[in-house]
C-alpha angles and dihedrals in degrees: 000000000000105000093181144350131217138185136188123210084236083070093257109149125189127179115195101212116188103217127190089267100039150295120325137166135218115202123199129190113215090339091311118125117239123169137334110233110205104218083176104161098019129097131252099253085053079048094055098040079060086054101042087049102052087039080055096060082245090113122043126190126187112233115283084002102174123226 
């Protein structure tokens, strides 16, 4: 389930999601899909300093990146 939603005017997109085992995001550049972070075991507002940071340009991630 998405638990919050967030865009950057960079066209960053990051969508916090709550699974049965935990929090994790999935961050997109200009609606492309780039890479799902596991934030298992942290809090959401953990989770959404990760999103406000990629959204930021603070963390970088290549396309399809795994981890």
């Amino acid at each position: 389930m998405i638990i919050s939603r967030m865009g950057s005017k960079e066209g960053r997109n990051s969508e916090i999601r709550q699974t049965d085992e935990g929090l994790e995001i999935d961050m997109y550049d200009q609606d492309r899909f780039i890479k799902t972070v596991d934030l298992k075991g942290h809090n959401i507002h953990y989770a959404k300093s990760v999103a406000e940071n990629y959204l930021a340009g603070i963390i970088n991630y290549s396309d399809n990146e795994q981890g």
